[in-house]
C-alpha positions in Angstrom: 12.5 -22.0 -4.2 13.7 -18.8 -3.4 10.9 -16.3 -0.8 8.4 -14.7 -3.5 6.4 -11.1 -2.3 3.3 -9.9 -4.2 3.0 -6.2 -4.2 -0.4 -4.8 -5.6 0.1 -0.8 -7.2 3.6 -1.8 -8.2 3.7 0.0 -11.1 5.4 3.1 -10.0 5.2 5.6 -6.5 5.1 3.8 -3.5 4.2 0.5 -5.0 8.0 0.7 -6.9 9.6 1.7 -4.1 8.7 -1.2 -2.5 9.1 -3.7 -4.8 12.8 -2.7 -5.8 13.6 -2.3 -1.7 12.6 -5.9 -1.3 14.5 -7.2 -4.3 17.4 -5.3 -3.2 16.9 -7.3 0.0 17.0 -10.8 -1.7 13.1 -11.5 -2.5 11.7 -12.1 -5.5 8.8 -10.1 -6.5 5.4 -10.2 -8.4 3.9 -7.0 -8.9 0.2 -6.3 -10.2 -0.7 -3.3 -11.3 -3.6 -2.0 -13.5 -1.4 -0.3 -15.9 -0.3 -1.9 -19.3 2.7 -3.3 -20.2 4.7 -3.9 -17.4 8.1 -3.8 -19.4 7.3 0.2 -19.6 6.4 0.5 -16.2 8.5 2.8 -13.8 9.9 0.2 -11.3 10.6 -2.5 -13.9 12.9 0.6 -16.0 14.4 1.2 -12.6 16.1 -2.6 -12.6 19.6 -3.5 -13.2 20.5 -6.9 -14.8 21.4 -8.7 -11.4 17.7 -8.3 -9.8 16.1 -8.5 -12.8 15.5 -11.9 -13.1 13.4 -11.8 -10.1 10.9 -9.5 -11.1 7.4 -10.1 -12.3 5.1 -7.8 -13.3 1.8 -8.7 -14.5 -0.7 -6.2 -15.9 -4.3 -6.6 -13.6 -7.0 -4.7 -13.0 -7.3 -6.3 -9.1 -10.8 -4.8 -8.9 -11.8 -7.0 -11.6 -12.1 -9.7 -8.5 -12.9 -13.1 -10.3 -10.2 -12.4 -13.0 -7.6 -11.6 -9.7 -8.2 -14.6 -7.8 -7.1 -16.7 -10.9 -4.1 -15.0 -11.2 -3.4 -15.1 -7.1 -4.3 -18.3 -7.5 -1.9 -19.5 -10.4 1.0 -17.2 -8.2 0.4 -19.4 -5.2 0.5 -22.1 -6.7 3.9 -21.7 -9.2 6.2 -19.5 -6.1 7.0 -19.9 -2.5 5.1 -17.0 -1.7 6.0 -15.4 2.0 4.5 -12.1 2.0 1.6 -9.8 0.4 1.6 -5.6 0.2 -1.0 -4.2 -0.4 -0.7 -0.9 -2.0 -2.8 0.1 -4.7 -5.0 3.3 -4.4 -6.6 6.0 -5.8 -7.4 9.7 -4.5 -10.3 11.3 -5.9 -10.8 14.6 -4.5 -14.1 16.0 -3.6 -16.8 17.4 -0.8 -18.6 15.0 0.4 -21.6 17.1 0.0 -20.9 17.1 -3.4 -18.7 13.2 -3.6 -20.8 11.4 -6.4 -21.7 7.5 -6.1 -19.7 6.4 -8.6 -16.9 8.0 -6.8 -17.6 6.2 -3.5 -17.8 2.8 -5.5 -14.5 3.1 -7.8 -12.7 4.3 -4.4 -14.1 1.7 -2.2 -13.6 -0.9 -5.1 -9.7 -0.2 -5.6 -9.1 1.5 -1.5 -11.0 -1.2 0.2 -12.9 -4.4 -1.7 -10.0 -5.4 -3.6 -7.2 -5.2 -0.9 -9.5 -7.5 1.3 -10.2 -10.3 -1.6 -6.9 -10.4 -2.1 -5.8 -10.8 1.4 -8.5 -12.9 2.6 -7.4 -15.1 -0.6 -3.7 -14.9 0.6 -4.0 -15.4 4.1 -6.1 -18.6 3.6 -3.0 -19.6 2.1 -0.7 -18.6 4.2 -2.5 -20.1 7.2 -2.3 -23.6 6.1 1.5 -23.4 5.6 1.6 -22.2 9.2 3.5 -18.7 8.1 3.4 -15.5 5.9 3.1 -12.0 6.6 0.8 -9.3 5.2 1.3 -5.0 5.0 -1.3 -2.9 3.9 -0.4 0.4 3.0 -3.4 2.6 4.0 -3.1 6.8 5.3 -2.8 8.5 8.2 -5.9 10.6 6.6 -7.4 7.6 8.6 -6.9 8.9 11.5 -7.4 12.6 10.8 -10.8 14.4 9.2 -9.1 16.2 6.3 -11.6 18.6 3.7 -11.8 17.2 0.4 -10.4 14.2 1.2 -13.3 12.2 3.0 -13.5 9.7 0.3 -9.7 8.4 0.7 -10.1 8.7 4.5 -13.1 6.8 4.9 -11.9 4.0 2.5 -8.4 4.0 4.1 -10.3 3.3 7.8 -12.5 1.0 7.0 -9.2 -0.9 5.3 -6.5 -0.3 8.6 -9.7 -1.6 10.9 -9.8 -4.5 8.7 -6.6 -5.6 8.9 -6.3 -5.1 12.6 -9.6 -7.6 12.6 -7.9 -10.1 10.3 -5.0 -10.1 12.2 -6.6 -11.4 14.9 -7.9 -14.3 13.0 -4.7 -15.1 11.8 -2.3 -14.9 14.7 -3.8 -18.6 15.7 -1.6 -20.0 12.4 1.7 -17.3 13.3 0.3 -15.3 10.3 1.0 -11.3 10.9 -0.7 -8.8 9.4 0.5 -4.9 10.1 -0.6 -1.6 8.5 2.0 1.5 7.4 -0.1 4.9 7.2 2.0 7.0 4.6 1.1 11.0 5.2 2.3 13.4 2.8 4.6 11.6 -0.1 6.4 12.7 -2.9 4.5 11.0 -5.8 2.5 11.6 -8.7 -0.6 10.8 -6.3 0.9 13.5 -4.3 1.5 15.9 -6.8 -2.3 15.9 -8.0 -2.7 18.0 -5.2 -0.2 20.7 -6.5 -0.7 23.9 -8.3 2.9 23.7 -9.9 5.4 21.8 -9.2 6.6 22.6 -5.9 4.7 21.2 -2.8 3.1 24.3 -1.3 3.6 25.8 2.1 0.7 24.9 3.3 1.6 21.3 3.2 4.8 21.6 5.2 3.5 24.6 7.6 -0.2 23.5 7.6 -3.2 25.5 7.2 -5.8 26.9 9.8 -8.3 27.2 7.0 -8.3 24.0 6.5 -7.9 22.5 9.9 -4.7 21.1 8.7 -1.2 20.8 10.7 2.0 20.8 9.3 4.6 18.5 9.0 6.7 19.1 12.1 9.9 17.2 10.8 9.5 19.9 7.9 9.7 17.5 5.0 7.9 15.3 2.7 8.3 11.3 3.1 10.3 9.5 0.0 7.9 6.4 -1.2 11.5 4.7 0.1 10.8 6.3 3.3 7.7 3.8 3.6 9.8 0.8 1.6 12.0 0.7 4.8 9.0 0.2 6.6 7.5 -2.0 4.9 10.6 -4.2 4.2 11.3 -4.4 8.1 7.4 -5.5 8.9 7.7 -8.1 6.5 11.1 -9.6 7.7 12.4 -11.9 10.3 13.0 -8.9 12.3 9.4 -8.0 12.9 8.9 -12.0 14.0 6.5 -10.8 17.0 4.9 -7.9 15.2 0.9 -7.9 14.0 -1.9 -6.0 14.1 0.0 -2.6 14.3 0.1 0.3 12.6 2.8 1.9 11.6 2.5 6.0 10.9 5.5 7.5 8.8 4.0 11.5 8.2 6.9 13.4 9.6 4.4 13.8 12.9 1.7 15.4 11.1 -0.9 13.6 12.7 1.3 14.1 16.2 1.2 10.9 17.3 -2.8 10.4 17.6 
């Protein structure tokens, strides 16, 4: 039974990227994502006839947690499942003098309680076969106070200390589990923050107003920038590999 990955946010950005990288490599994939219709979706349009047949994508809402451990559950239990990425997310900009609750539960729901049902659920699993590797794709905004974006920070920390913690728990049954901290990305999440559509200076050359560096390699990442990544944490390669992060920003957060 050929090496199945489950990749949560598959639909498109960085989630896509993924996907297709590891299919290009040989996996198999099934991707979750809360959009509809997964034969519309941007990574399963991006397929060509010889990888094809190895895609899955199934249409869940993974904060909807009773309905996503059925589905985990049924995936498990159908695929020789290897590996799990998780990395679905939402940015929802605001103060936090002025971040509403409903905006700290839908971010912690999709950022932080969903990502750790599904893992706890997959590592469980991958424990009793003795082997399986887990990536969470959280921020380097975890490392770094950024204005307006305390929401997605705080989420994405609470997540990269998570995994670092289960990890630890894990290593006992040579299960790994390693984070990769995207900065600044060229996706639609991205572009939400743009004024038009060009990325502007400010994002490149930082801004002292904002207590914000630049990006010292002088470019934005490619969501394949943080497939490559992700790819090599999850392969034979990265055999001796867990509980790290990985920080792929150009240097923006220079090296803290």
């Amino acid at each position: 039974m050929r090496s199945t990955v489950i990749v949560t946010g598959a639909a498109r950005g960085i989630g896509a990227a993924i996907s297709l990288k590891l299919l290009q490599q040989g996996f198999a994939v099934i991707g979750l994502d809360q959009q509809v219709e997964p034969e519309c979706w941007e990574i399963t349009q991006s397929l060509n006839s010889d990888i094809y047949s190895r895609w899955m994508g199934i249409s869940q809402d993974i904060t909807v947690e009773a309905q996503t451990e059925e589905v985990i559950e049924k995936v498990l239990a159908q695929h020789n499942v290897v590996g799990l990425v998780n990395a679905a997310g939402i940015l929802i900009m605001t103060s936090l003098l002025d971040a509403k609750r409903e905006d700290w539960l839908r971010t912690f729901a999709v950022n932080l309680q969903a990502p750790i049902a599904i893992s706890q659920q997959v590592a469980k699993y991958f424990c009793t076969k003795k082997q399986g590797s887990i990536v969470t794709v959280s921020s380097n905004s975890a490392r770094m106070p950024r204005i307006q974006l305390g929401m997605y920070a705080t989420s994405k920390a609470a997540l990269s200390h998570y995994c670092r913690n289960l990890a630890l728990e894990t290593a006992q049954y040579n299960v790994r589990v390693n984070i990769v901290s995207p900065g600044s990305t060229l996706t639609a999440m991205q572009k939400q923050l743009w004024s038009n559509d060009q990325p502007p200076a400010t994002v490149i050359h930082g801004d002292l107003s904002q207590y914000r560096t630049g990006i010292p390699l002088q470019k934005l990442a490619e969501p394949e920038d943080i497939a490559n990544v992700v790819f090599f944490l999850l392969s034979d390669q990265a055999a001796q590999i867990t509980m790290q992060e990985i920080v792929v920003d150009g240097g923006a957060t220079l090296g803290v």
